[in-house]
N, C-alpha and C positions, 0 to 999 in steps of 0.2 A: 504494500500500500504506500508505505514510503521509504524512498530508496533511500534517505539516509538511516535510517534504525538495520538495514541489511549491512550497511559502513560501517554503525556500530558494532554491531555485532561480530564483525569481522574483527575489529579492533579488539574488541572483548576479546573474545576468543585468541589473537595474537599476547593478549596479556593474562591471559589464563596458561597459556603452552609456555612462556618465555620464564613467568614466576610461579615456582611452585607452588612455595608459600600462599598469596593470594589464591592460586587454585585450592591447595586444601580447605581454606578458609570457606569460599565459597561453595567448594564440594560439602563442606562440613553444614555448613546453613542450607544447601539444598537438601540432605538427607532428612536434617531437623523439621525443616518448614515446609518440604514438598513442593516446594514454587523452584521454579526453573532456574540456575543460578543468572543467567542473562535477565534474564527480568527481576532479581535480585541488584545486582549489580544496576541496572538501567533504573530502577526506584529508588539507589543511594544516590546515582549522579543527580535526579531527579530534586531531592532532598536536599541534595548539597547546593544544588542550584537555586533552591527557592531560597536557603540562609543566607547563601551572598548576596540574595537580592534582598532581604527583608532582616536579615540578620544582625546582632549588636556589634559582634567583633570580626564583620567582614574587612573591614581596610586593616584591622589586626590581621588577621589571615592573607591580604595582600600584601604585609610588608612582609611577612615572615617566609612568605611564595619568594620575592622580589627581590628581597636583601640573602637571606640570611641561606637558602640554598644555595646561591650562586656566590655568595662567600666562601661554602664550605668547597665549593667544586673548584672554584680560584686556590684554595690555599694547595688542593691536592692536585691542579695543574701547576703550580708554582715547583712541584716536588718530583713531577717526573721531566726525563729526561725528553731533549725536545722542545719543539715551542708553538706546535700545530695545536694543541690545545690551550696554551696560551692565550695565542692568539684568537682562539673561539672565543674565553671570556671575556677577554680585554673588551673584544668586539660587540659583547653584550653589555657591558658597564660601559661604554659609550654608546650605546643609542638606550642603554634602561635612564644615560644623563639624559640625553635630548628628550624621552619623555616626559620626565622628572621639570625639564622649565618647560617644556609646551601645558603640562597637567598644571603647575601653579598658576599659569597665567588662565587659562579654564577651567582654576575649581569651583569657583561657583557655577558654573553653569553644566558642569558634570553631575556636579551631586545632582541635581535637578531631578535627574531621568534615575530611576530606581534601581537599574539592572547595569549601574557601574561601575560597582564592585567586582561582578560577576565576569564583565567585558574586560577591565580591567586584568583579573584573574587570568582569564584565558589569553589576555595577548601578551602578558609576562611568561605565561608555561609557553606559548609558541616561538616567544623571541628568543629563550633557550634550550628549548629542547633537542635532545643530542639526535641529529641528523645532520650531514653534512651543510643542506643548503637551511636551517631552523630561520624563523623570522627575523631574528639581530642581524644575518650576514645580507638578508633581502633588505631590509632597513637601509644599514647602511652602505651597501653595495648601490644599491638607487637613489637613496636620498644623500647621506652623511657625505660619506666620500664626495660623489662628484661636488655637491657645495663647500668642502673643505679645501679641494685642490682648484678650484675657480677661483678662492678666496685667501692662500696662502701665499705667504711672501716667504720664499726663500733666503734663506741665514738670518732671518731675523728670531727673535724668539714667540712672537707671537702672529698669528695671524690677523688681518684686518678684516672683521666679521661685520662690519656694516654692508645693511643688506639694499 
């Protein structure tokens, strides 16, 4: 009926085979409850979705998404050899800044709409999630970069960013 709930479900099912843990959990709650683990799983996201939308400590839950995973993944690409993942988070902590002044200069008018947390939420997990091409490199691949190198003076120490 709709072809995104079959995406879903593919997806589940990719995060059900890759972690076992979660699969036993959800094996474990479909035994107990007799409902389908997919419609288990699809009723928490469900849940999880309506608290970022109406919930007390959604922008709690986004800083903790925003900062403080991508801290811990920064300190444990700092420690391996290499700099290909380095350079993935660097790449995320400069366009999660360029969010960060775009969102203060439109926080009021964000808060407004109820489901910002939630949107919010989801384009923090997309701009780091670990795939080669995640939302941070499309960010700033398209946007950041080419406005930096149109705008940057060479040997100087900073660049002149009027726009």
């Amino acid at each position: 009926m709709f072809p995104f709930l079959t995406d879903l479900d593919d997806w589940l099912d990719s995060i059900f085979t890759s972690n076992p843990k979660i699969s036993d959990i959800f094996n474990n709650c479909e035994r107990f409850s007799h409902i389908d683990k997919h419609k288990l799983a699809k009723g928490l996201l469900f849940a999880f979705a309506l608290y970022m939308t109406f919930g007390a400590f959604a922008q709690l839950i986004c800083n903790v998404v925003g900062y403080v995973y991508p801290a811990i993944e920064s300190l444990e690409a700092l420690e391996t050899p290499g700099n290909e993942d380095d350079r993935k988070w660097l790449t995320y902590w400069v366009v999660f800044a360029a969010f960060s002044v775009i969102e203060f200069y439109s926080d009021k008018i964000f808060h407004v709409f109820p489901v910002y947390f939630l949107a919010k939420l989801i384009f923090l997990v997309w701009a780091f999630w670990p795939s080669p091409n995640n939302g941070s490199i499309q960010i700033y691949n398209k946007f950041i970069r080419p406005f930096y190198l149109k705008k940057r003076s060479p040997g100087k120490f900073c660049c002149s960013l009027s726009v």
